[in-house]
Structure formats: structure tokens, C-alpha cells
N, C-alpha and C positions, 0 to 999 in steps of 0.2 A: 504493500500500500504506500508506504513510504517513499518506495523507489518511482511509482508514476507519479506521485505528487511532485517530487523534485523533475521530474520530466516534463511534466507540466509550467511547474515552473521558471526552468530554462526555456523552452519552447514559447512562454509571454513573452519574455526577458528578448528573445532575438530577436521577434517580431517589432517588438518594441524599438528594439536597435537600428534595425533594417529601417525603419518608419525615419528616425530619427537624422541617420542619414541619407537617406533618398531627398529630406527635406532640406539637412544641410547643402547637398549637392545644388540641388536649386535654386535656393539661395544664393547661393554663389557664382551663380550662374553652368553649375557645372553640367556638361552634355557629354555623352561616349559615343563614340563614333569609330567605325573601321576602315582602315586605309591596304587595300589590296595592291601590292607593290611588285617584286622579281624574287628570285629565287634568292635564301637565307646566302646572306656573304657577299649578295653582287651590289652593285653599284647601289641599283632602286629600291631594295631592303633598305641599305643605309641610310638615301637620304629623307625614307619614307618616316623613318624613325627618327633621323634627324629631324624633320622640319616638324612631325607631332610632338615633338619633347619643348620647340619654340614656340608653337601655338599651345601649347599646355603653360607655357611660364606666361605670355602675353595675356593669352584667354581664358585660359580655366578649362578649356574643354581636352577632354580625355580622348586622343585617338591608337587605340592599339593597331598592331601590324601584321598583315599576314600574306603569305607567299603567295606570289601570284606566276603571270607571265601577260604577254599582249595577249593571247588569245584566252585566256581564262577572266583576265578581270572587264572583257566586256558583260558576259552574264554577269558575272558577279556584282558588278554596278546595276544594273537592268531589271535584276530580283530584288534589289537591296540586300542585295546580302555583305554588300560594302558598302560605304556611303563614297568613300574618296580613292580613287586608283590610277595607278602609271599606263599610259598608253601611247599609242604610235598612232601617226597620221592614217594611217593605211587599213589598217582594223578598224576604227573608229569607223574608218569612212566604208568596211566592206561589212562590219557589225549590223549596220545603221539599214543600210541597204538591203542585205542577208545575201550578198555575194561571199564565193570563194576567200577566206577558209572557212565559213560560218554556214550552216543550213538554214538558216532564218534567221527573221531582222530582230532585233531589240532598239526599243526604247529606252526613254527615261534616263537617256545621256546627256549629260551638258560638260562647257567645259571652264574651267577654272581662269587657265592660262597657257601658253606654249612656252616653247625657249627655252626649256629646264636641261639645257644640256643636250649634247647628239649623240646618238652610237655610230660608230664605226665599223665596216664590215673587215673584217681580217683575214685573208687567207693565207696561211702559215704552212710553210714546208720548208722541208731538214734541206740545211745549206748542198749539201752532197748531192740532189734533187737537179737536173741538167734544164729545169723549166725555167723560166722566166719570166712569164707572164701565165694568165689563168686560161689564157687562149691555145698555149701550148699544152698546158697536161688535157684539156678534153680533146687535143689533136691525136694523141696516142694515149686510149685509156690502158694500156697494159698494167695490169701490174700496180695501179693507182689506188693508194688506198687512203681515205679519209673520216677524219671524225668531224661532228656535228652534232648538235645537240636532240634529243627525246622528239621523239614523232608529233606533230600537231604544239611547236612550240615554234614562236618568230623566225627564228634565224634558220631553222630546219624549214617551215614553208617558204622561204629567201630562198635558202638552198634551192629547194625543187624548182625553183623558177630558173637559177644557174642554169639547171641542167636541162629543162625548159628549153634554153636560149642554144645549147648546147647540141640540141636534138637527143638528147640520152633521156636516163633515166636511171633509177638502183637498181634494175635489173640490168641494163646496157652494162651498167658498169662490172656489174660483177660476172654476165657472160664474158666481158673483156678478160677476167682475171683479176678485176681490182677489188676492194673493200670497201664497205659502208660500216663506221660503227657509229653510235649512239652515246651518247654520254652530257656528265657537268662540266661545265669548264675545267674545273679540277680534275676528273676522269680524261678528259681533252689533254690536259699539261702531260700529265703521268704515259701514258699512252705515247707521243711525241717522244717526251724524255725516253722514253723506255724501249725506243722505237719499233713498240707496234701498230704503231702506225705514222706516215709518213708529211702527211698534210691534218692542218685543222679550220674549219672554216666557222667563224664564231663573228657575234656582233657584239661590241664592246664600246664604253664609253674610254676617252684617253687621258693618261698612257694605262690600259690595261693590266693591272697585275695578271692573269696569267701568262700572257705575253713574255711581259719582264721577267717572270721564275723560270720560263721555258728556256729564256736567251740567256740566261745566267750557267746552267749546265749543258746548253744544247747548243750547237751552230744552226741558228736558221736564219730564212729571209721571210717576208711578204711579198707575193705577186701582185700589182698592179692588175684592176678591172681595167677593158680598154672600152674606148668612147662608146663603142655600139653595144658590148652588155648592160654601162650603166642607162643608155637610154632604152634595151628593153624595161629595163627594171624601174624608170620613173614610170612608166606606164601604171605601176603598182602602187606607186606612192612614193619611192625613194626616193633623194634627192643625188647630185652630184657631188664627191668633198673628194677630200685630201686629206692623208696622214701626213700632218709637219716633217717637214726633217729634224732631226734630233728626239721626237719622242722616245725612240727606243734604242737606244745611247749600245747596248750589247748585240742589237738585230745587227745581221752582217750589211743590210743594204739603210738601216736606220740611219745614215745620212742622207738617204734622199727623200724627195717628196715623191710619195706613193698614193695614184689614184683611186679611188674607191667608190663604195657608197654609201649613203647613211639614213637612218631614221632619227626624228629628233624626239623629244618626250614631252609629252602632252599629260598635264592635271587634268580628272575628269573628277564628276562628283555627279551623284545622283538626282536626279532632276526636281524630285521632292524634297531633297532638305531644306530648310528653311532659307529664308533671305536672307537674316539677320546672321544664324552662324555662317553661313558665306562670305558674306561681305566681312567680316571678322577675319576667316581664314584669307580672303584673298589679302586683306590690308595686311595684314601680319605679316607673309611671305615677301610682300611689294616693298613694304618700310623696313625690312631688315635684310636688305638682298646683300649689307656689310659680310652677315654671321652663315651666311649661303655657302659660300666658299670653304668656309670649318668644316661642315658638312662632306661637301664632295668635292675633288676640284673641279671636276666636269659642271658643276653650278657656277662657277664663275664665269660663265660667259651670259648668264641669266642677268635680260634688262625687260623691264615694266614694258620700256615704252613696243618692244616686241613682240609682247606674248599675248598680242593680239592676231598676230600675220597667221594667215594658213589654217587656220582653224577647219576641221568637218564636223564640226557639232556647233547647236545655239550657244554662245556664253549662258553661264546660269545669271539671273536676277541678280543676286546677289554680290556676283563681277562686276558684273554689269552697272550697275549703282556706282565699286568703288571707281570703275575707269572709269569711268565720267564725270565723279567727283573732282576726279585727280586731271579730269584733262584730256587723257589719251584715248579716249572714246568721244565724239560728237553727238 
């Protein structure tokens, strides 16, 4: 008898707690929200969590973080099952639509801001590798063997558009003799190093740490994309860029400027959250674009008056309000 009574009366006691804190939360304006970002370790994790830990000291509002990629946090945003997530031009815009890699449209996207930084495409092969450009190894698939990341992820649908462009496919290649593997960028490094495998083709923002740990125990280069794969591939949404010369100080050709292509990253937020936390998160992000760069360095190229251009979704309300307050919206 004694032992339910006491159970009963823990059982007030938390309700009671629970009551008291829900109330304080509100008070204080506090709100929880989820931020769908990249795979744990890479860039978009970090700055996902970076910039929620700044809107938590500025605002009060609580955003935890959780693994995403482009092609997962369109649903995810869409159901609410996220409120805020990292995205690419090119999904956004094949999401929205329910084209290719998606089987139907979603809604209920809007978007924050652009500019947050670009990915770079890399394709990496062991210096000993007699190619030179990415034109040459689909010239002779013999013997070609490459990694890439998990099926139905960014940079693996990139891929297939390569080879797309290429006239092949994972099976051309592997009747040629060559390999296709699958893996994380860390699985990607190890593999190289370990040389089982000879190429890696990955999108990264710069200077990429796996890159850098590769070229640290490994002799390799980057093949340059040439003019006519990067303009199939803006057809998809890609843009034209360039890896700097000097990013990658131990790559054996990291003194030149090497062609490529890239994705930039796009805030997206679900098109029902309020105005008011909006307008909150966008100002917070805008007025401390100083503490950006702490975060990631691929942020420091993040400017206001930019992260309007290119947009494939409506700005949410909430944007919308501060750019116009501030100016850069008419």
C-alpha cells in the first residue's frame, strides 16, 4: 500500500514539474525545433549545430540536429518532421516539381536564405593513375575502379549523370573490368589509402578534410571536368567553379586551378512555422555573419546581400519581413 502511494506521489510531483517547465519554456520565449543537416562529421552537421547553438544564445529557441542528406531532408521538411534543413538548388527544385531523383512533388518548402557556402565536386585518383582528365579514364574503362558514396545520396545521383554524359553506366563499367564501391567519405579515404580502390569521386565543401588525410599518406591528383560535362550537368542545376590553386598544398597537381562543378547550400524551413521564429532565425544568422566563419570556413564566403540570388522555393514570411526591413528585398 505504501509502495503505490509513494508512486502516486512521484507521479503528481512530475506532472507537476513537467507543467512547470513547459510554462517556464514559454515564458521565455522558448520553442524546439529540428534542423535536418549531412551526414555526422561532415561539413553540414557542423554548421547545423553551429548556427543552432547561436540562435539558442541570441533567441532562446532550442534546435537539435539530425542526419540528413539533399535527398532525404526534402521529405523531411515536407512532413514536418524537420522544421529547418540543408539543401541544394537542384533537389529543391526536382523535390518541388517530383522530377528525377524524387517520385513525387512535396510541398510546404520555403526558403531561408542561399550562399551558405558551395560544394565542390572532386574526383581523386592515385598519382601513378596515367589519366589526366575525367575524359580520359571513361575513354578506357578497363580496369577503372571507383568509390562514391551510398545509393540514392547527392553526389552518387551526380555521379550517374557523369556516366550519363559518358554513355556508360555501373554495369558498362564493370563488364569493362572496373569497380563501383559505395561508401562514407571516411570508407572513400581508407579504400584510396589502402589502394582498393583507385579513384574517389565525392562533393565537398573546401579545403576538404578527407582530401587533405588522403594526400598526406597517399600521392594523388584531381582530374579537371572539361567544359562540355560541366555544361551537361548545369542542365541539373550545377553551376561552373574552380578549385583554387593552393587548396590542397600535398595534392600533387594542388598548385593549379582545377575545373569543376558545384552545388551551393541553401536554408530551407518548413513553410508552416511561424513568422515571428523566422524572422528571429533569419536576423540572427544575417547580424552575426562575424561568428559564421568559427563555425565553418566554407561560411565565410556567406553575404546577406546574396542569399537572395537563385532561389527555387518562395522565401518564407518570415525572410521575407527581415530582407526588406534591412533593405535587400524591395
Amino acid at each position: 500500500m505504501k509502495s503505490k502511494l509513494l508512486i502516486l506521489i512521484l507521479f503528481v510531483f512530475s506532472v507537476i514539474l513537467t507543467a512547470c517547465n513547459s510554462e517556464s519554456a514559454e515564458s521565455s520565449g522558448g520553442k524546439s525545433l529540428t534542423w535536418a543537416s549531412g551526414a555526422q562529421g561532415g561539413g553540414w552537421y557542423t554548421m547545423a549545430g553551429g548556427i543552432s547553438s547561436l540562435i539558442k544564445e541570441k533567441d532562446g529557441i532550442n534546435i537539435s540536429t539530425i542526419p540528413g542528406g539533399s535527398l532525404q531532408n526534402m521529405p523531411f521538411i515536407s512532413k514536418n518532421e524537420a522544421q529547418l534543413a540543408w539543401m541544394q538548388p537542384p533537389f529543391i527544385k526536382a523535390g518541388i516539381e517530383g522530377t528525377e531523383p524524387f517520385d513525387k512533388k512535396y510541398d510546404k518548402v520555403s526558403i531561408i536564405g542561399n550562399g551558405f557556402g558551395t560544394n565542390h565536386f572532386h574526383f581523386v585518383i592515385n598519382e601513378k593513375s596515367p589519366f589526366n582528365s575525367i575524359d580520359e579514364v571513361f575513354e578506357d574503362l578497363k580496369n577503372v575502379s571507383i568509390a562514391v558514396t551510398p545509393v540514392n545520396n547527392s553526389d552518387e545521383w551526380v555521379f550517374r549523370k557523369v556516366l550519363e554524359f559518358y554513355n556508360t553506366d555501373y554495369d558498362g563499367i564493370k563488364a569493362a573490368g572496373g569497380k563501383i564501391i559505395h561508401g562514407s567519405y571516411q570508407e572513400q579515404t581508407d579504400a584510396l589509402r589502402n589502394g582498393n580502390i583507385d579513384s574517389v569521386f565525392s562533393q565537398l565543401s573546401l579545403p576538404a578534410a578527407s582530401i587533405t588525410e588522403a594526400a598526406v599518406s597517399k600521392k594523388i591528383k584531381i582530374l579537371p571536368m572539361s567544359e562540355e560535362l560541366i555544361s551537361y550537368l548545369e542542365q541539373f542545376g550545377l553551376d561552373k567553379n574552380t578549385i583554387p590553386a593552393g587548396t590542397y598544398k600535398d595534392v600533387v597537381n594542388g598548385d593549379e586551378e582545377i575545373q569543376t562543378a558545384s552545388m551551393g547550400n541553401v536554408l530551407t524551413v518548413n513553410s508552416d512555422l511561424d513568422e515571428e521564429t523566422v524572422y528571429k532565425i533569419t536576423k540572427t544568422i544575417n547580424e552575426n555573419t562575424d561568428k559564421l566563419i568559427n563555425i565553418h570556413a566554407s561560411l565565410s564566403v556567406y553575404d546577406p546581400q546574396n542569399a537572395l540570388s537563385n532561389l527555387t522555393a518562395p522565401l518564407h514570411p518570415g525572410a521575407e519581413k527581415y530582407y526588406k526591413e534591412k533593405g535587400y528585398l524591395k
